[in-house]
N, C-alpha and C positions, 0 to 999 in steps of 0.2 A: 504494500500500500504506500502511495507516495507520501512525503510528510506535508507535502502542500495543499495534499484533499484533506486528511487530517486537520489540519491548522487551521482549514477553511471550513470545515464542519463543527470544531469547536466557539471558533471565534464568533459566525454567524449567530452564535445563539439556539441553536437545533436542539429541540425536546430533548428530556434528560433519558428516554430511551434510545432515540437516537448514539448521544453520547455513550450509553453503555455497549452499544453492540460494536462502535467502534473500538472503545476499550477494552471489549473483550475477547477481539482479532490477536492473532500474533503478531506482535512486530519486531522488524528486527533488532538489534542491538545497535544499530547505528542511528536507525528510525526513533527509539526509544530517547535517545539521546536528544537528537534534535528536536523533538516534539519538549522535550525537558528546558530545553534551553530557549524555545519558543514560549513556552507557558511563564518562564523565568523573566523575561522580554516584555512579555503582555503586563503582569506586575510591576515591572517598571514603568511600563508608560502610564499604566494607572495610578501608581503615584505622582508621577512628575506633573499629569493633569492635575492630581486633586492640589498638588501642592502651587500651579499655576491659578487654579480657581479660587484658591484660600488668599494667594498676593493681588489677581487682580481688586478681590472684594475688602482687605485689607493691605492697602498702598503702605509700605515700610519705609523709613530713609532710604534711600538707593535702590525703589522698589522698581524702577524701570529697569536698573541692570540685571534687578532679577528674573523680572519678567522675561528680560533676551533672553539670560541664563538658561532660565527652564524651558523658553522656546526652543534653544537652540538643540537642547539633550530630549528635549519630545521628539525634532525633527531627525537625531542620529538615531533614536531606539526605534523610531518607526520605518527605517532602512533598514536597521539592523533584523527586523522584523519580517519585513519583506525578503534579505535577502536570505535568513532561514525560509519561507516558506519557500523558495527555486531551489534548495538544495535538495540535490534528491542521492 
């Protein structure tokens, strides 16, 4: 199974049966990994969101360079993201 259908069936949001019957396919050992470190990916970009939505709603001293800041690392995790799901 590729890791990009995977990735793409988790991410989508698809019923939690859905979810199970893919997780309960074998996958390989390589497959296993990346989906791990995709899962690891997505955590991070949901925090860097929620920690962009906490600075836009409360502006800090220097809260524009924050703003770049965690735009800038939403914009590499969500490459980084992407280019885990082409890995096959």
């Amino acid at each position: 199974m590729c890791i990009l259908y995977v990735g793409q069936q988790l991410r989508t949001g698809c019923n939690v049966s859905s979810v199970m019957q893919i997780l309960n396919q074998p996958l390989a050992p390589q497959t296993l990994i990346l989906l791990n470190q995709l899962l690891q990916q997505i955590k991070v970009l949901q925090q860097y969101m929620q920690q962009q939505a906490v600075v836009q709603v409360q502006p800090l001293k220097g809260g524009s360079n924050a703003v770049l800041h965690i735009s800038v690392q939403i914009t590499k995790t969500k490459q980084q993201i992407q280019n885990l799901q082409v890995t096959q």
